[in-house]
N, C-alpha and C positions, 0 to 999 in steps of 0.2 A: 632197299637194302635189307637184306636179312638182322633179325636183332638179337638169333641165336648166336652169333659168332665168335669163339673163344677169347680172350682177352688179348690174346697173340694177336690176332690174326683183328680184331677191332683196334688196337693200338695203328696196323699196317693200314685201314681202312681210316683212320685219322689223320695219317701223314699223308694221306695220298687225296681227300679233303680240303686239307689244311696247303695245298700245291694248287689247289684251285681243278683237279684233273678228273672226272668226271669217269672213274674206275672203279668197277665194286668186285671189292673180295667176296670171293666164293669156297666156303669148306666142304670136300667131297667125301664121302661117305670110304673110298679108294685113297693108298698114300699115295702120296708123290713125291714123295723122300729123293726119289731116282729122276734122272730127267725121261729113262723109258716109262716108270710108272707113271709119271707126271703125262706123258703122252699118252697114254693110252687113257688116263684118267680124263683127259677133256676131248681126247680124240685130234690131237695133231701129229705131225708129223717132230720126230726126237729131235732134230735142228731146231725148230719155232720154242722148245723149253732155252730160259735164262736161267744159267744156273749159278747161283752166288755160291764161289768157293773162298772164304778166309785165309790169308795168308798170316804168317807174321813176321817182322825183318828180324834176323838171330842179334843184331846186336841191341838196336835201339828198343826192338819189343813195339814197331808201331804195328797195327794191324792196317791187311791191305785186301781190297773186297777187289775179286777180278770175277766178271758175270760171264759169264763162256755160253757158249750154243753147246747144247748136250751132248751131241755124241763127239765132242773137241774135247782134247787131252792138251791143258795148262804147259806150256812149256817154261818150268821155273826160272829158267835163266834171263829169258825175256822177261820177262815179270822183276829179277833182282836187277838184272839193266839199269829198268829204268829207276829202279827204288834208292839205286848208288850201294845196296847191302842185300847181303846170300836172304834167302826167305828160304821160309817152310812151314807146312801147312799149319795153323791152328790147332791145338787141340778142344775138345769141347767145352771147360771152363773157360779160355781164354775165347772163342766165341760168342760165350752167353755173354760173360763177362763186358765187351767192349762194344756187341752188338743188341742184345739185349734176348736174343733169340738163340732158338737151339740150333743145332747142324739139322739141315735137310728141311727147314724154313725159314733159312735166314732171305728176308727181302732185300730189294735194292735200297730201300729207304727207309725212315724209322729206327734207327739206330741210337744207341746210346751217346753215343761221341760220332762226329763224321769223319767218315772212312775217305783215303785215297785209292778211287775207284777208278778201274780199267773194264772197259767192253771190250767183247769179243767182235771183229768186223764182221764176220761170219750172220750176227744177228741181222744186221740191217740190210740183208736180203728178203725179209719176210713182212709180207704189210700186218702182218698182227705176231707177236709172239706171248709168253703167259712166265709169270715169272712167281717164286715161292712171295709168300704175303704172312709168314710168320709163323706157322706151325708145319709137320708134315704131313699136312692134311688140307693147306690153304693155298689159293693162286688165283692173280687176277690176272688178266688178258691188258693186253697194250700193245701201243705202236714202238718199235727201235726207236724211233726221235723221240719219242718222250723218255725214254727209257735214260736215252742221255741226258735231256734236260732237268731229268728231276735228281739225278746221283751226280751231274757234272761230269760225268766220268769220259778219260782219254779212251778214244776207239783206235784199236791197236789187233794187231795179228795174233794171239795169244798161242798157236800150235808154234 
């Protein structure tokens, strides 16, 4: 493991330790803020990025982590379905805030409080995909089944 790793992205390298899971974050010189920069920064194909996008329900204010395959577009309604309340997206305090990270590194795990997380089915076509690890600049590689077993998260249609 690298021991230059910004604090971001070592905090992401502790929860993913601390799971027992044998994944090392990696900071790349390239952002990956996008899940096309993110692809082209490790060299996969824009489907294999997990992209954490933040939601938040308009009344109760819970926050709700849905991880998408990248070139998928969130269909909100599905997402408020199943939440029983309208959502809409995060703004950037309310991110850092409840996940601990900024937009465009926020991880599946390592959060502040635990999030009610949804996959995308779309992911678990790909035997490796790579997901943000805490900065825009961080990402480790993993398999989809682990991907659910470390967030719990409901694998659902999200388009």
């Amino acid at each position: 493991m690298r021991m230059s790793l910004s604090s971001s992205a070592q905090k992401v390298q502790k929860a993913l330790n601390a799971i027992g899971l044998q994944l090392e974050v990696v900071e790349l010189p390239a952002s990956t803020r996008t899940s096309q920069e993110a692809a082209e920064a490790v060299g996969c194909q824009v489907g294999q990025i997990a992209k954490s996008i933040v939601f938040q329900t308009l009344i109760s204010h819970r926050p709700i982590l849905v991880i998408a395959s990248g070139p998928n577009r969130i269909n909100e309604k599905v997402i408020a379905e199943l939440t029983g309340e309208d959502i809409g997206k995060a703004d950037a305090d309310f991110v850092r805030q409840r996940t601990g990270f900024v937009i465009g590194g926020v991880p599946p795990i390592g959060h502040e409080q635990r999030l009610v997380t949804y996959i995308d089915r779309d992911l678990l076509q790909y035997p490796e995909i790579w997901a943000a690890a805490g900065t825009p600049h961080a990402v480790f590689h993993l398999k989809p089944e682990d991907l659910v077993k470390m967030t719990s998260g409901l694998v659902i249609d999200v388009t």
